[in-house]
C-alpha positions as CSV (number, residue, x, y, z in Angstrom):
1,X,14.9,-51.6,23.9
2,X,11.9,-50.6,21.4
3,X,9.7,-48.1,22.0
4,X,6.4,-48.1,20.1
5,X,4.7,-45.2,19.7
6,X,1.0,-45.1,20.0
7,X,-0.5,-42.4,17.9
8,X,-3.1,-40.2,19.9
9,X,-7.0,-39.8,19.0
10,X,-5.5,-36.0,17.3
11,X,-3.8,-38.0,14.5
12,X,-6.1,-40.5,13.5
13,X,-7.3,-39.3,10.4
14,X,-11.3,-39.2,10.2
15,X,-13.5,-37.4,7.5
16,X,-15.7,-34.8,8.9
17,X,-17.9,-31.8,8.6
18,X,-15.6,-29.7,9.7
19,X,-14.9,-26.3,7.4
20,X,-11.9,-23.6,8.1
21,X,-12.2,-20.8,5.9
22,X,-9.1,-18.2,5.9
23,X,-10.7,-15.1,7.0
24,X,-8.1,-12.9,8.4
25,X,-7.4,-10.8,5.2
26,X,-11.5,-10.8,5.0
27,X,-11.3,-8.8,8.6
28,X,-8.8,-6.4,7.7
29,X,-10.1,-5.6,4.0
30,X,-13.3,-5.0,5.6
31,X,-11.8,-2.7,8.1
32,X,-9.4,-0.6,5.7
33,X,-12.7,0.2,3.3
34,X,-14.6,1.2,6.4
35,X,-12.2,3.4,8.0
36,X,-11.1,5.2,4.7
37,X,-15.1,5.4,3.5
38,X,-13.8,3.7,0.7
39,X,-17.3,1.2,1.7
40,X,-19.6,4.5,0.9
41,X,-18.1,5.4,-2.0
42,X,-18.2,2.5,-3.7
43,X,-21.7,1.6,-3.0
44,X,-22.6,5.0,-4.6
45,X,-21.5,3.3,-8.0
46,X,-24.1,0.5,-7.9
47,X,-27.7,1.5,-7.2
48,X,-29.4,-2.1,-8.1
49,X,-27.8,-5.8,-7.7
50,X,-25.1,-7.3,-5.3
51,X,-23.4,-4.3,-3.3
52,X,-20.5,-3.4,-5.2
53,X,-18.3,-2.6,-1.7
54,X,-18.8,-5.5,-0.6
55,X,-17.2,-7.3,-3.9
56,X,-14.6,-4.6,-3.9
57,X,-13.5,-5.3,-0.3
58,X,-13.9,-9.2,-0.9
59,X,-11.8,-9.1,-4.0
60,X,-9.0,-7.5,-2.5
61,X,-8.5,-9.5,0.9
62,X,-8.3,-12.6,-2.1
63,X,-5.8,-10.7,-3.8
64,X,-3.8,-10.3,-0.5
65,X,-4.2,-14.4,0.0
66,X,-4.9,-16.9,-2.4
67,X,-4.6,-14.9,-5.8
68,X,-5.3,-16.9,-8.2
69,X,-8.0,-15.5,-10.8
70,X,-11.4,-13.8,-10.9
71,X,-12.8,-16.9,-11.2
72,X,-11.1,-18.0,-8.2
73,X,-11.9,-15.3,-6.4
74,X,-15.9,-16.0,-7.4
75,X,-15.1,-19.6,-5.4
76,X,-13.4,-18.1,-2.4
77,X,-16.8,-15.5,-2.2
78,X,-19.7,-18.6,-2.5
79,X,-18.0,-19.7,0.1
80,X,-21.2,-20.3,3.0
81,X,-19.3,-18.7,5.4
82,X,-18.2,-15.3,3.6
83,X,-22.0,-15.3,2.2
84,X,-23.5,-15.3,5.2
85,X,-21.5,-12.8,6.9
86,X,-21.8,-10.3,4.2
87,X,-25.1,-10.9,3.4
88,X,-24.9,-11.8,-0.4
89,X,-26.7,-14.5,-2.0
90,X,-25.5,-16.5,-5.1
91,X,-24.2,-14.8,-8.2
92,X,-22.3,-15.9,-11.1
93,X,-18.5,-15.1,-11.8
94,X,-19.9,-12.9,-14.7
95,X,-20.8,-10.1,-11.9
96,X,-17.3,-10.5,-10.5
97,X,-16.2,-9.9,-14.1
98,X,-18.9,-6.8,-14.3
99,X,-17.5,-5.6,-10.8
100,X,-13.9,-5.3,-11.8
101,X,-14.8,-3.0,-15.3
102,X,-17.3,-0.8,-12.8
103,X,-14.3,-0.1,-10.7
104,X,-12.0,0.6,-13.9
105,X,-14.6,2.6,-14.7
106,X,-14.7,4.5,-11.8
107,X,-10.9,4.0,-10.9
108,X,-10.6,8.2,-10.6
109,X,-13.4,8.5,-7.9
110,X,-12.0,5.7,-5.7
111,X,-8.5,6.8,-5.7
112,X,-9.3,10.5,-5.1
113,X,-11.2,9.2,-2.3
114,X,-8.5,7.5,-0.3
115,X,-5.8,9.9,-1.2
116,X,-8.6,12.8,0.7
117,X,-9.0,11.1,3.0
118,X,-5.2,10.1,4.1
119,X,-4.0,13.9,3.2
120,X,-6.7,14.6,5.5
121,X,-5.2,12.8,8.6
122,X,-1.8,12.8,7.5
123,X,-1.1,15.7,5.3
124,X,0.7,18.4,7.4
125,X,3.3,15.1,7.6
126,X,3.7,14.7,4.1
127,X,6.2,17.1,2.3
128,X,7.9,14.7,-0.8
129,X,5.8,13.2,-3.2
130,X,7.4,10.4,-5.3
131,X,6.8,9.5,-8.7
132,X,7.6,6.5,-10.7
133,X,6.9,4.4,-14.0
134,X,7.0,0.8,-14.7
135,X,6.1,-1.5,-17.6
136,X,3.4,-4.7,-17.1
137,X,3.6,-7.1,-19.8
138,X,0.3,-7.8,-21.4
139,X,0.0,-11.7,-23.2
140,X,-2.3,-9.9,-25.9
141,X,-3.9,-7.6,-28.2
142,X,-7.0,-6.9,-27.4
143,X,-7.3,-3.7,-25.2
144,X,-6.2,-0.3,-26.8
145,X,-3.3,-0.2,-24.0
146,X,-1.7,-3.3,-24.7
147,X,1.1,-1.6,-27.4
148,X,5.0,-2.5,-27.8
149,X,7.5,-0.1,-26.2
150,X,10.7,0.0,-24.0
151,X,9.8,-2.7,-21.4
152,X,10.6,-2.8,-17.5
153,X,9.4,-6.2,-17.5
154,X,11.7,-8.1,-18.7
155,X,9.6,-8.8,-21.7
156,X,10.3,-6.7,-24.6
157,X,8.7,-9.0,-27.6
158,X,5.5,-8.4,-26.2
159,X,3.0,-6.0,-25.6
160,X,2.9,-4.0,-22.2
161,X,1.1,-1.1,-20.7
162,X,2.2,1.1,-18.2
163,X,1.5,2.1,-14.9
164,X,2.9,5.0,-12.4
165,X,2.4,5.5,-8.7
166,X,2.8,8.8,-6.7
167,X,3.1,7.9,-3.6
168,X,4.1,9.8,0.1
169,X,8.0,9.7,1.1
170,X,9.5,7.9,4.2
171,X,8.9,7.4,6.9
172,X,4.7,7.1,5.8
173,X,5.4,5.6,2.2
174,X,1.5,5.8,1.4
175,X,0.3,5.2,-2.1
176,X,-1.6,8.5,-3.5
177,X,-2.3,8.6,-6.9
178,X,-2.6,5.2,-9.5
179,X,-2.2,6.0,-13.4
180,X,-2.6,3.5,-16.0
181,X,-1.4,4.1,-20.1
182,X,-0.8,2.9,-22.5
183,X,2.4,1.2,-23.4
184,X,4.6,3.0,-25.5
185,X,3.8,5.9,-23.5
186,X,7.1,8.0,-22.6
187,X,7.7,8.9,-18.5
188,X,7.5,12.7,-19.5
189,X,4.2,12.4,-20.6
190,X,2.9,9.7,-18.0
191,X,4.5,12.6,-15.3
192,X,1.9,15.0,-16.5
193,X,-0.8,12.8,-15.8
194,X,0.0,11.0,-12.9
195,X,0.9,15.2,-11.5
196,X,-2.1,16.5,-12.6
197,X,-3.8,13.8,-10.9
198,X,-2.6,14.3,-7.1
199,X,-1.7,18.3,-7.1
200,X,-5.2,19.0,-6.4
201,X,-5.0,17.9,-3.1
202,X,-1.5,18.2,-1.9
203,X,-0.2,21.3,-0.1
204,X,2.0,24.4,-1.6
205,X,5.1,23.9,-1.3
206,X,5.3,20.2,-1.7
207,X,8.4,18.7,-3.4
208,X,7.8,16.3,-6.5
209,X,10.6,13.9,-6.6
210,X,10.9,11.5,-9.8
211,X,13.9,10.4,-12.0
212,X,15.5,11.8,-14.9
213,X,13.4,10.0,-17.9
214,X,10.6,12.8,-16.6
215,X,13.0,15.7,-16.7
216,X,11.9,17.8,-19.3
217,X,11.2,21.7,-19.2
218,X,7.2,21.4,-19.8
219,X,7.2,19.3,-16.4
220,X,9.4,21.6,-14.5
221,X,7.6,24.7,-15.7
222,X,4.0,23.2,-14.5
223,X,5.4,22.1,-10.9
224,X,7.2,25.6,-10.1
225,X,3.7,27.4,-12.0
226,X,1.5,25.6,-9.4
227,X,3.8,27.1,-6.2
228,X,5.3,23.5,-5.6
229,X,9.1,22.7,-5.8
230,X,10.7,19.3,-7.9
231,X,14.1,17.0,-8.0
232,X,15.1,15.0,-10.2
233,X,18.1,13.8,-11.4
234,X,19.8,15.7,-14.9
235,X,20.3,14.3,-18.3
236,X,24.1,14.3,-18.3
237,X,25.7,16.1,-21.6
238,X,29.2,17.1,-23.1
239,X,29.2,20.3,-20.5
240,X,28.6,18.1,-17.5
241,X,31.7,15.9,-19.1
242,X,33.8,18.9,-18.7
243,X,33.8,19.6,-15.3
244,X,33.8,16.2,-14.3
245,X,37.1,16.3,-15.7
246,X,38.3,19.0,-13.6
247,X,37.1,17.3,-10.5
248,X,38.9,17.8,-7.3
249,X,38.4,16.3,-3.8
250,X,40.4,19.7,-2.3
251,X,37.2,21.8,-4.6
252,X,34.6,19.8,-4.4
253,X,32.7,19.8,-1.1
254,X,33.3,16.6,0.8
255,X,29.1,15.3,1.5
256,X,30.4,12.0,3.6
257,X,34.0,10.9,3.9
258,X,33.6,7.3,4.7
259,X,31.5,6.6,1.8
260,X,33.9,9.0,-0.3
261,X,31.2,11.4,-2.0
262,X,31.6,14.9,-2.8
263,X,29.2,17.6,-4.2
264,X,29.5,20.6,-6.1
265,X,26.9,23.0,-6.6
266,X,26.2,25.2,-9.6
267,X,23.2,27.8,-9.1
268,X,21.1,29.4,-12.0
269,X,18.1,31.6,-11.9
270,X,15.8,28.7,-12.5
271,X,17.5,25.8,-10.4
272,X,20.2,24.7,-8.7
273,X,22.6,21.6,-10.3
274,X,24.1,19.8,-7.4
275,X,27.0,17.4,-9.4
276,X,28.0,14.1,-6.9
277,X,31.0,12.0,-7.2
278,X,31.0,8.8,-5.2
279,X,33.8,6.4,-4.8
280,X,31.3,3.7,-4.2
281,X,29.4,4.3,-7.6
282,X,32.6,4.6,-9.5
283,X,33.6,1.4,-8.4
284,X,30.2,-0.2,-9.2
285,X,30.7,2.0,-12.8
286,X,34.2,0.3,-13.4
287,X,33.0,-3.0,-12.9
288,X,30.3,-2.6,-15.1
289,X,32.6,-1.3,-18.0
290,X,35.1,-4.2,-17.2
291,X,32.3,-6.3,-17.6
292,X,31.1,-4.9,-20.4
293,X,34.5,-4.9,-22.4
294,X,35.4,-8.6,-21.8
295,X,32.2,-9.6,-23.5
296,X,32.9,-7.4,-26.3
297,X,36.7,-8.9,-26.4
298,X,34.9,-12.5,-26.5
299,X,32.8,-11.4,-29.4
300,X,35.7,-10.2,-31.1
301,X,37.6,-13.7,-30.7
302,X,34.9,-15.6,-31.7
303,X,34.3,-13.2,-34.9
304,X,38.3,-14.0,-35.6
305,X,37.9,-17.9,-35.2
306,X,35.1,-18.0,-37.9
307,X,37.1,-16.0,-40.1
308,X,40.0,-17.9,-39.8
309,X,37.9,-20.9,-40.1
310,X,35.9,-20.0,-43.3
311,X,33.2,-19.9,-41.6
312,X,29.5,-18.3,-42.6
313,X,28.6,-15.1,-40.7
314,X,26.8,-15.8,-37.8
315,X,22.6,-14.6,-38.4
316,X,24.0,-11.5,-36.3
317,X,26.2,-10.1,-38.8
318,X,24.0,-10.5,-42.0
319,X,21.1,-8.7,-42.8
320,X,17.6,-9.9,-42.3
321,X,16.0,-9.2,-45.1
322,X,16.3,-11.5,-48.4
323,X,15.3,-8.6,-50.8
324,X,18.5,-7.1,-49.7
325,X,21.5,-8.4,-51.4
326,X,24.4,-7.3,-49.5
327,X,28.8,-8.5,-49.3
328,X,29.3,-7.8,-45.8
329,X,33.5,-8.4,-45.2
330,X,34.5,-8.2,-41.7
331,X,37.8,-8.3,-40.1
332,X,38.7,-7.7,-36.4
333,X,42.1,-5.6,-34.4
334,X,42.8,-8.8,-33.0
335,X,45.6,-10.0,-35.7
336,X,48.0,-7.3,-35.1
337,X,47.5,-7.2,-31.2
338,X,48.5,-9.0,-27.7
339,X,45.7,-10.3,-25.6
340,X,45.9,-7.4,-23.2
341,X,46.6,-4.7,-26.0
342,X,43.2,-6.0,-26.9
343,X,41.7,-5.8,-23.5
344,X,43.3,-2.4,-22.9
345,X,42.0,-1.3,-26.0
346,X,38.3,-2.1,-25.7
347,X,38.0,-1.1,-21.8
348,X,39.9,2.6,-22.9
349,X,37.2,2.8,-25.3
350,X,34.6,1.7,-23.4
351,X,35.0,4.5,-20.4
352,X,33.2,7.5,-21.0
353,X,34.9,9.8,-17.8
354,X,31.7,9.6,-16.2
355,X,32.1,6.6,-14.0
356,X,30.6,8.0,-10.8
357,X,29.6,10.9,-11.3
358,X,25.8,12.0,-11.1
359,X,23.8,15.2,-10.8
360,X,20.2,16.3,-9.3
361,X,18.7,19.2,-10.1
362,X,15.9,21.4,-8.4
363,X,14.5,24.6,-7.6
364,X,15.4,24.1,-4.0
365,X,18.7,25.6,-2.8
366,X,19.6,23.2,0.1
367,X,22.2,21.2,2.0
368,X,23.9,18.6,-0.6
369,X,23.6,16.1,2.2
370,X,19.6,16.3,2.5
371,X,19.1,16.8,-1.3
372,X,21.0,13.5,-1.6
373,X,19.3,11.9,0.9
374,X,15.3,13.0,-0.2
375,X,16.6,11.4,-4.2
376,X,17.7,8.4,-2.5
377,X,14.5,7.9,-0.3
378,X,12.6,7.4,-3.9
379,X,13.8,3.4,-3.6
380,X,10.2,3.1,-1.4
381,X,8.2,3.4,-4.8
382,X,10.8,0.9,-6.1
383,X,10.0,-1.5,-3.6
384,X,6.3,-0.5,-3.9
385,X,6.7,-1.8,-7.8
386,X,8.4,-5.1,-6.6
387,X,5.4,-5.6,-4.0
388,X,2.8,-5.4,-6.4
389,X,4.8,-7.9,-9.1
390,X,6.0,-10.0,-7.0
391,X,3.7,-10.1,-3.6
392,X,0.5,-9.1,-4.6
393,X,0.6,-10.1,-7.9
394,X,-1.0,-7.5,-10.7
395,X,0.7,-10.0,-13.2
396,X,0.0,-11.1,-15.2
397,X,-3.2,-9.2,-15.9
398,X,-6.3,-11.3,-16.8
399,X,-8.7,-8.9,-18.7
400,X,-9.8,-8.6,-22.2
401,X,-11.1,-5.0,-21.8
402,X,-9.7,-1.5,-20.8
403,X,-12.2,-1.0,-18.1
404,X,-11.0,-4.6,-17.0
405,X,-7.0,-3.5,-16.9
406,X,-8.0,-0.9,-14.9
407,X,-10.3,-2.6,-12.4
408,X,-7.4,-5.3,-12.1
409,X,-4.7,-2.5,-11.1
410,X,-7.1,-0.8,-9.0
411,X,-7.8,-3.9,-6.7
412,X,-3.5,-4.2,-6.6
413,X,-3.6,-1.1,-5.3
414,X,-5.6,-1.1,-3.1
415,X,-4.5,-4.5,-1.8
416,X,-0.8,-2.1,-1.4
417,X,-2.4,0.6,0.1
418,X,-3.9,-1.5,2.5
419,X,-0.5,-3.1,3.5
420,X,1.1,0.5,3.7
421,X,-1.6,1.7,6.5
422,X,-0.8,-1.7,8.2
423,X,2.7,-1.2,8.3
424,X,1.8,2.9,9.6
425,X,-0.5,1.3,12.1
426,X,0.8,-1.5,13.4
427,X,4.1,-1.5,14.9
428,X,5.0,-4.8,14.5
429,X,4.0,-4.9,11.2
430,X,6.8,-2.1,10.2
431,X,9.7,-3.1,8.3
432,X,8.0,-6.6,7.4
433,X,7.9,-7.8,4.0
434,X,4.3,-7.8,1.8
435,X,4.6,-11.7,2.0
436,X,4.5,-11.9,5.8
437,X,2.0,-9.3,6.6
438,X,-0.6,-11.4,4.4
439,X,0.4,-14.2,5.5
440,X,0.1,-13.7,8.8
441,X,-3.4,-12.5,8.0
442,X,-4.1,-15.6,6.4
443,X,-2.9,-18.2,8.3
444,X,-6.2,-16.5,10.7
445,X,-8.8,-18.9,10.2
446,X,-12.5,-19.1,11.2
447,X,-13.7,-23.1,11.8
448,X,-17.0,-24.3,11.6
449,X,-17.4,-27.2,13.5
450,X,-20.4,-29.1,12.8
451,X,-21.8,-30.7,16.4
452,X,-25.2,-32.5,15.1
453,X,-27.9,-32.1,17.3
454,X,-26.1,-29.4,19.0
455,X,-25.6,-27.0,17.1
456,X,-22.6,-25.7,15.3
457,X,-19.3,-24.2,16.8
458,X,-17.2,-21.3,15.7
459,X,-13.7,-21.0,16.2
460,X,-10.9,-18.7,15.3
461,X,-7.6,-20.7,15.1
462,X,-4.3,-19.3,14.2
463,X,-3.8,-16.5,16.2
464,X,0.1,-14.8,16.4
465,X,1.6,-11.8,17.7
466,X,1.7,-9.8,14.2
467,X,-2.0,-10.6,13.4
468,X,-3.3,-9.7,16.8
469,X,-0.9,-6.7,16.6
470,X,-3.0,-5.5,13.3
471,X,-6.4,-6.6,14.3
472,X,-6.3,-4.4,17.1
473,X,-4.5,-1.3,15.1
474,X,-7.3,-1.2,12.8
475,X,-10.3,-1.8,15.1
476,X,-11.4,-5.2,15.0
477,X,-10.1,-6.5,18.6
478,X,-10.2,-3.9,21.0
479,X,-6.8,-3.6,23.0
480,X,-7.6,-5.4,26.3
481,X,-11.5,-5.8,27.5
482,X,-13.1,-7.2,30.3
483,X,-15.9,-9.5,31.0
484,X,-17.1,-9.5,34.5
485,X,-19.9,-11.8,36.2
486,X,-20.8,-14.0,38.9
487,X,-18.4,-16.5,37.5
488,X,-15.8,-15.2,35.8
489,X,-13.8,-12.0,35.9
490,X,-10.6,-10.8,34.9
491,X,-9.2,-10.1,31.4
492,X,-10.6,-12.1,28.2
493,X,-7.9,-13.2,25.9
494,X,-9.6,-15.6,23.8
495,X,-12.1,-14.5,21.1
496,X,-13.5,-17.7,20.9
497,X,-17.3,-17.8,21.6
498,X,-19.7,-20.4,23.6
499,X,-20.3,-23.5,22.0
500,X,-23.8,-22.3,21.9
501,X,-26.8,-23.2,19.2
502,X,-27.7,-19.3,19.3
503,X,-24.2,-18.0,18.0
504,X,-24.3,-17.8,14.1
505,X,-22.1,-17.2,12.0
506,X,-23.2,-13.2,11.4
507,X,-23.3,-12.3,15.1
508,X,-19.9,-14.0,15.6
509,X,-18.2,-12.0,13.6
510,X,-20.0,-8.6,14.8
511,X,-18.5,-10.2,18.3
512,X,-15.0,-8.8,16.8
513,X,-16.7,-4.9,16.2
514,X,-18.2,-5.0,19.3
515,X,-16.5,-2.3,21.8
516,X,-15.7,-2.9,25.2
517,X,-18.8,-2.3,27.2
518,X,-20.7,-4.2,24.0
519,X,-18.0,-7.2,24.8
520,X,-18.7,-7.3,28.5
521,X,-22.9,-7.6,27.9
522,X,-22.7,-10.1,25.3
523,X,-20.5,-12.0,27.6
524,X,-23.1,-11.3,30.6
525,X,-25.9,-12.8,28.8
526,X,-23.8,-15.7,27.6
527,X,-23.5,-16.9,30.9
């Protein structure tokens, strides 16, 4: 028996009017800059012309969705819609472009502004700091930052720039402090500057926690000066060797059994060396090494075959420079040796007795257990890194001026910043990826639904439990209202207004401000 299935009037496909414009990361952008004062600040910078808050707060909720380009981002702003409800008439992409080097420009101002105003709420909470450094490859020339150095991008034939974050330990994981350099810049002297930047405002006493390619005495010496405290991991070096090769288990303080780590301390005037050994790092070590030697093996054989062969040197070998005139003769162990005499050899030679082994050092004379645990909290900025890369997307940068880098990387973190607040305020929103906080966000959607002679109809679509969840953490839905009148009472759980000529697009969206009692008038004289 057939069945034919009739398609409904929902699926037959007709052109219309009809315009949906993704305006949840609008909404929230909007919200974060108010309730920081990030709005007031930024207007500050721009007496004449388009408000420059208003850009600031538009470019970043496109950052968070669509992220595309500047240009782009000029599009998703002429939108009618996004016009209209922040009151700004047509412009060309060139202000965008203007608006991006006048935040660069004033990059310091805006950052000390949101870090204020967070210690301010949250700063008896925060007792870490975490500092890290990472590379952003740059497909150019022209800005004095772009410069070759060691990349962390995975691209070290070109030029790069780098960036470091200081940002607030678990559980709050806020971004603080945002420093941009240039790229051959080394992490010891990128720690002064992103350090010098946040001290100001923190507390006495707090600990600065960063890795060991900031370790230096001139950074230690400034931390302890200012009354604040620092780990970081230790530069191993031919003493540390030694007494890794007197470890014991039966000496050695035993830090957590199942995991098989151990920790002795050594104290000196200045700090105190805490040395780890960890059964689950040494077998990560070994297998590394292992690794590491078979290649070198495979090397070897192929070196032999070409020899054997009479077979040119491979471009490896030789020298790359034809004013050089050089015999190179190589030969290899491999003639007088067994396959595993070979094997043995290479992985003997390749272990350097300090396959898991590690040691943090600080000024703080604590538990090994916590001192262990505060290091290995510093993956958050890790993660922070990957969000930006990968989930916002500061890469690659599209800017031909300094002022322009910095405007770029100042709207990435701000787009982070405003995920980390989400992810403090919102409940539901803790734990969850970059990626499905925005697009949660996004999938919100305002449509305007043209109706001829009667008007025009707006309607939010797309509503879920996360975005709801974050709409009401940051203000913009109140938690439950009601709207009482000869009609109707009980609880409103729709935000969807009247199909009503005097509704525009501007007061709709002030609907979503509105407090409670506001709510339950508007609704009154609705009806």
């Amino acid at each position: 028996m057939s069945c034919k299935h009739k398609a409904t009037g929902t699926w037959r496909i007709k052109p219309n009017g009809n315009k949906s414009v993704a305006v949840g990361n609008v909404l929230l952008s909007e919200a974060f800059f108010r309730k920081y004062g990030l709005d007031r600040e930024i207007s500050k910078l721009k007496a004449k012309g388009v408000d420059l808050a208003k850009l600031a707060e538009l470019m970043v909720a496109y950052k968070l969705g669509d992220n595309f380009s500047i240009f782009k981002a000029h599009e998703f702003i002429m939108e009618p819609v996004i016009r209209e409800r922040f009151g700004l008439d047509e412009f060309s992409a060139k202000t965008l472009y203007r608006a991006v080097e006048r935040l660069g420009q004033n990059r310091e101002r805006i950052v000390t502004t949101f870090r204020q105003r967070v210690l301010k709420e949250y700063g008896p909470q925060i007792s870490d700091v975490i500092f890290d450094w990472t590379s952003l490859v740059y497909f150019g020339y022209k800005p004095e930052l772009a410069m070759r150095g060691h990349s962390k991008d995975g691209h070290p034939e070109e030029c790069q720039m780098t960036v470091g974050v200081a940002q607030a330990a678990k559980p709050l994981c806020i971004p603080l402090g945002l420093t941009v350099m240039p790229g051959n810049t080394h992490d010891s002297k990128h720690m002064v500057r992103s350090y010098d930047q946040v001290k100001g405002d923190l507390r006495k006493d707090t600990t600065m926690i960063f890795d060991a390619g900031a370790n230096c005495k001139d950074v230690l010496d400034r931390i302890v000066l200012d009354g604040n405290n620092f780990l970081t991991r230790k530069k191993l070096n031919k003493s540390d060797d030694k007494l890794f090769g007197s470890f014991s288990r039966d000496k050695w303080e035993c830090v957590d059994a199942e995991k098989g780590e151990y920790c002795l301390k050594k104290r000196f005037p200045s700090r105190v060396n805490y040395y780890f050994f960890s059964e689950e790092l040494y077998d990560l070590n070994m297998a590394s090494r292992k690794k590491k030697a078979d290649k070198l093996y495979r090397e070897a054989v192929s070196l032999q075959n070409d020899i054997d062969k009479g077979k040119k040197l491979k471009r490896r070998y030789q020298i790359g420079n034809d004013l050089i005139e050089a015999r190179i003769y190589l030969q290899t162990k491999l003639t007088h040796m067994t396959e595993q005499e070979a094997r043995d050899y290479i992985l003997e030679r390749t272990i350097d007795g300090r396959e898991g082994f590690f040691c943090l050092t600080s000024n703080l004379d604590l538990n090994p257990y916590a001192i262990r645990k505060m290091y290995r909290d510093k993956d958050c900025v890790e993660k922070l890194f990957s969000s930006m890369k990968s989930d916002i997307g500061i890469r690659p940068i599209r800017a031909w001026t300094d002022d322009g880098v910095y405007g770029v990387l100042l709207i990435g973190f701000l787009a982070q910043a405003l995920i980390a607040m989400t992810r403090l305020l919102a409940k539901p929103a803790d734990g969850k990826a970059t990626k499905f906080i925005s697009d949660a966000m996004q999938k919100l959607t305002l449509t305007v639904r043209r109706k001829g002679m009667e008007g025009t109809e707006f309607i939010l679509s797309n509503f879920n439990s996360l975005n709801q969840s974050i709409l009401r953490a940051f203000g913009i839905i109140p938690e439950v209202f009601r709207c009482e009148n000869k009609r109707k009472k009980g609880v409103i759980s729709s935000l969807r207004p009247r199909a009503a000529g005097s509704w525009t697009t501007v007061k709709f969206y002030r609907f979503l401000f509105l407090s409670a009692d506001a709510i339950t008038q508007v609704c009154q004289s609705q009806e």
